[in-house]
C-alpha positions as CSV (number, residue, x, y, z in Angstrom):
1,X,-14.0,-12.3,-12.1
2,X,-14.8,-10.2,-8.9
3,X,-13.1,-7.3,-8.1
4,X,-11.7,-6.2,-4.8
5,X,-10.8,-2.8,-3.6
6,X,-8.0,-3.1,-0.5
7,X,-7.0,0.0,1.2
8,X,-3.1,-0.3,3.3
9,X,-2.0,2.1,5.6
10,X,2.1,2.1,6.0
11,X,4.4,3.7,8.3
12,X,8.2,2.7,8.8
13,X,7.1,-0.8,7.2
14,X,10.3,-0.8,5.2
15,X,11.3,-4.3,6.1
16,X,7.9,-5.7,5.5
17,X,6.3,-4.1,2.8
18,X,8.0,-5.1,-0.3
19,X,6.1,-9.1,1.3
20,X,3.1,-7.7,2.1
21,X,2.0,-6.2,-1.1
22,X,3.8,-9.2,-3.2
23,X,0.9,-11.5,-1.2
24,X,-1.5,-8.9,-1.4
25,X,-1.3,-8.9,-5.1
26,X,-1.1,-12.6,-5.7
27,X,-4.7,-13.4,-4.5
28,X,-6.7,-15.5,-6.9
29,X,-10.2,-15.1,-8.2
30,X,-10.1,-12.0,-7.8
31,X,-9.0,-8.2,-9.7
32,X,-7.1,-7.0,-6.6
33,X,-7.3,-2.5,-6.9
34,X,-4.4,-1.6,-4.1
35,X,-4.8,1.7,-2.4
36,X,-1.7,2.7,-0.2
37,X,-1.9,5.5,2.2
38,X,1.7,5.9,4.3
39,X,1.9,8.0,7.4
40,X,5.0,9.8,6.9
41,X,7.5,7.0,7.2
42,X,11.0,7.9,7.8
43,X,13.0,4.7,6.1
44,X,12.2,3.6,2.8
45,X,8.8,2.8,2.8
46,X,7.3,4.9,0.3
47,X,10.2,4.6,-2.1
48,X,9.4,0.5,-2.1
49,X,5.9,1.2,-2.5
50,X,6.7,3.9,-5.5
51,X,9.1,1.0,-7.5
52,X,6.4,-1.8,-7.2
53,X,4.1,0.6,-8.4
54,X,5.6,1.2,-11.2
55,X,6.1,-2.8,-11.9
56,X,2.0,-3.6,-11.1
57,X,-0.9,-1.7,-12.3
58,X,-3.1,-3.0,-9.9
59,X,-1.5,-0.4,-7.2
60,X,-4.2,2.4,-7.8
61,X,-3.1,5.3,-6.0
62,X,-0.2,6.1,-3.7
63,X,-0.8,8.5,-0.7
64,X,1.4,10.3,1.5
65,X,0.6,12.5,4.6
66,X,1.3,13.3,7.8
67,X,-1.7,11.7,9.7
68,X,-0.1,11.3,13.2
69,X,-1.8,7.6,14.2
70,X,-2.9,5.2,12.0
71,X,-6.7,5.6,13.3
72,X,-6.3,9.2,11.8
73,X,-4.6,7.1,8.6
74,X,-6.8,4.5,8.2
75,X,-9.7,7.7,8.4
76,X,-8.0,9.3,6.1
């Protein structure tokens, strides 16, 4: 089985996210390794990200900054 690394940048995605990573995580044929970086959302964002972490061990690594666009984010 292949293995693929994806790397998400977040900010304010609060309605969204909880979908995105749900399909994200469902691919097939594949060992998904989720990376999440979040550019200092102000709604719930990160506290989503932090439940459905602790529910899937594919979510790698949780990071949260104050990156200011999300070319800086996406950079980071």
């Amino acid at each position: 089985m292949s293995k693929t690394a994806i790397l998400m940048c977040t900010k304010n995605g609060e309605k969204y996210v909880q979908e995105q990573v749900n399909s994200i995580l469902k691919q097939k044929n594949t060992k998904i390794h989720l990376y999440i970086s979040d550019d200092n959302s102000k709604d719930k964002t990160i506290k989503i990200i932090r439940e459905l972490k602790k529910k899937n061990n594919n979510i790698k690594k949780i990071y949260a900054g104050k990156y200011g666009s999300a070319a800086k984010n996406f950079f980071f």
